[in-house]
C-alpha positions as CSV (number, residue, x, y, z in Angstrom):
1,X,8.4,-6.9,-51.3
2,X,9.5,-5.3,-48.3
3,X,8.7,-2.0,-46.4
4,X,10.6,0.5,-44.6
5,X,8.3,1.5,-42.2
6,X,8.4,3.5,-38.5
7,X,5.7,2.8,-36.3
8,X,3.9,5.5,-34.1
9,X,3.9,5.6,-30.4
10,X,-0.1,4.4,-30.6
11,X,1.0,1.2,-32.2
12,X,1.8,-1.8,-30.4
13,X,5.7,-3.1,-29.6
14,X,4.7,-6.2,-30.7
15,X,3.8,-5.1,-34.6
16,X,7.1,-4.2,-34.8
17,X,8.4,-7.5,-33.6
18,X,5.9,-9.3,-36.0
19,X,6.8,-6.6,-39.3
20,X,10.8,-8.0,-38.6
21,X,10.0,-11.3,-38.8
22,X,8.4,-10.7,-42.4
23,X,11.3,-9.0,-43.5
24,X,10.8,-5.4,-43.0
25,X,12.6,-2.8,-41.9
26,X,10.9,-1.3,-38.9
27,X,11.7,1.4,-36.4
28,X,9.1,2.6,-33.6
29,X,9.4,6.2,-32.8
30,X,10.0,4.4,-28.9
31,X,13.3,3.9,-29.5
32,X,14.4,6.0,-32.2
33,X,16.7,8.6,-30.2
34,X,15.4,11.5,-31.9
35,X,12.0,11.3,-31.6
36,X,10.8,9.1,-28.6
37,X,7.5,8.6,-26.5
38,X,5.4,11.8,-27.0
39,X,6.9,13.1,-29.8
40,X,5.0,15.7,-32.0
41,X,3.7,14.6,-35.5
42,X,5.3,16.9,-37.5
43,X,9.2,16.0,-36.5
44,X,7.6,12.1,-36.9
45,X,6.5,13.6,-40.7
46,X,9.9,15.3,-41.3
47,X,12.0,11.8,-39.9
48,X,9.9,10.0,-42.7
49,X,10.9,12.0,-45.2
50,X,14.3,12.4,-44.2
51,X,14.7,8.1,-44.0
52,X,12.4,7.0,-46.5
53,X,9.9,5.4,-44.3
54,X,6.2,4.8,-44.1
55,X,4.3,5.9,-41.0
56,X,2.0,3.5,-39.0
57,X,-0.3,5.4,-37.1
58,X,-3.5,4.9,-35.9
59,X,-3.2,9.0,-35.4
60,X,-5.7,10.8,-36.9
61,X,-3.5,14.0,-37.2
62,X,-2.1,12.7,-40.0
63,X,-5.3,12.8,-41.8
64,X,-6.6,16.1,-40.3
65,X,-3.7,18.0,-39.5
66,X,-0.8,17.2,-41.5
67,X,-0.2,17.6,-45.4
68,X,0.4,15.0,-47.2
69,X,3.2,16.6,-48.6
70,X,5.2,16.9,-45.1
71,X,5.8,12.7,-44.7
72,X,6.8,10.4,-47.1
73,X,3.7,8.1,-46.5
74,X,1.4,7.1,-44.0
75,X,-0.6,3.6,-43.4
76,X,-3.7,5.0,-41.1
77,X,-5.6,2.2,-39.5
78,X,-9.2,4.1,-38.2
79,X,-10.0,0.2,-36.2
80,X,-8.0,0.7,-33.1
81,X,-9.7,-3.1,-31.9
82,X,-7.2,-4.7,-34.6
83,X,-5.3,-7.1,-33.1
84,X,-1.4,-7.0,-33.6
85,X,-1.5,-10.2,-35.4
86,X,-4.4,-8.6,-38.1
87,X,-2.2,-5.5,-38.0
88,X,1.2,-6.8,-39.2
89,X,-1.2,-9.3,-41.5
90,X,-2.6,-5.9,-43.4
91,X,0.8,-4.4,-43.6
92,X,2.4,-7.4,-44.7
93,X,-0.6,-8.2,-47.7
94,X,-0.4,-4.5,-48.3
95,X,3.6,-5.2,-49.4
96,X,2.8,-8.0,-51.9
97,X,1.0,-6.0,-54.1
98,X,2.2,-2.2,-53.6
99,X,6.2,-1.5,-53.5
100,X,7.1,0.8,-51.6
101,X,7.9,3.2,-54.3
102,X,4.3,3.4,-55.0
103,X,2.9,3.9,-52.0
104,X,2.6,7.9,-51.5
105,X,0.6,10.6,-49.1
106,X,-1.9,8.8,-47.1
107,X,-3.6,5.3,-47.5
108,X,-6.5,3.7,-45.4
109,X,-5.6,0.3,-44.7
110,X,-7.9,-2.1,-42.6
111,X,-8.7,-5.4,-42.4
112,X,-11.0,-5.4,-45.7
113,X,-7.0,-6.6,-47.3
114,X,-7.0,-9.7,-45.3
C-alpha cells in the first residue's frame, strides 16, 4: 500500500527521494509553493487536511501544540539520530500493514517497526 505523505522542513530531502522510489506520493513542505522553508505548523496541518496527506515531522508541536483534529495525520519520529535510510524503512513497513485510510491523528513511529 501506498502513502500520500508531506514531509516537514526537519526531515531530510533525501526521505523524500527514498519514499518515491517505494511508490509513494511525497511532497516536502520545501517545495510546496504555499508553504515553504519556515512555514508555521498550523497552515502545514490545514494543507494536510485539505490534500489528504500524512505529515512527517520529527516536530514535537504536533504532539504538544496542535489537535489532532486540525491535520489529517501525523507520523512523529521522537529519534532525530535515525538515519534517512531507517526513516523511509519505518514509513515504508508502516504502509504494508496500515492503509492509509486507517491511519488517523497522531502515531509514534520508530525504529521498534523495522
Amino acid at each position: 500500500m501506498t502513502y500520500r505523505l508531506v514531509l516537514d522542513e526537519n526531515v531530510e530531502h533525501e526521505v523524500l527521494h527514498r519514499l518515491e522510489n517505494y511508490g509513494h506520493d511525497v511532497e516536502h513542505v520545501d517545495f510546496v509553493p504555499e508553504l515553504g522553508k519556515g512555514t508555521d505548523d498550523h497552515p502545514i496541518a490545514q494543507y494536510s487536511l485539505d490534500t489528504d496527506r500524512l505529515i512527517v515531522t520529527y516536530d514535537d508541536d504536533f504532539v504538544l501544540e496542535i489537535d489532532e483534529a486540525e491535520y489529517r495525520g501525523t507520523f512523529y519520529l521522537d529519534d532525530a539520530t535515525l538515519s534517512v535510510e531507517k526513516v523511509a524503512d519505518v514509513i515504508q513497513t508502516v504502509s504494508r500493514h496500515y492503509p492509509q485510510s486507517e491511519v488517523h491523528g497522531l502515531e509514534y513511529i520508530g525504529d521498534e517497526w523495522l
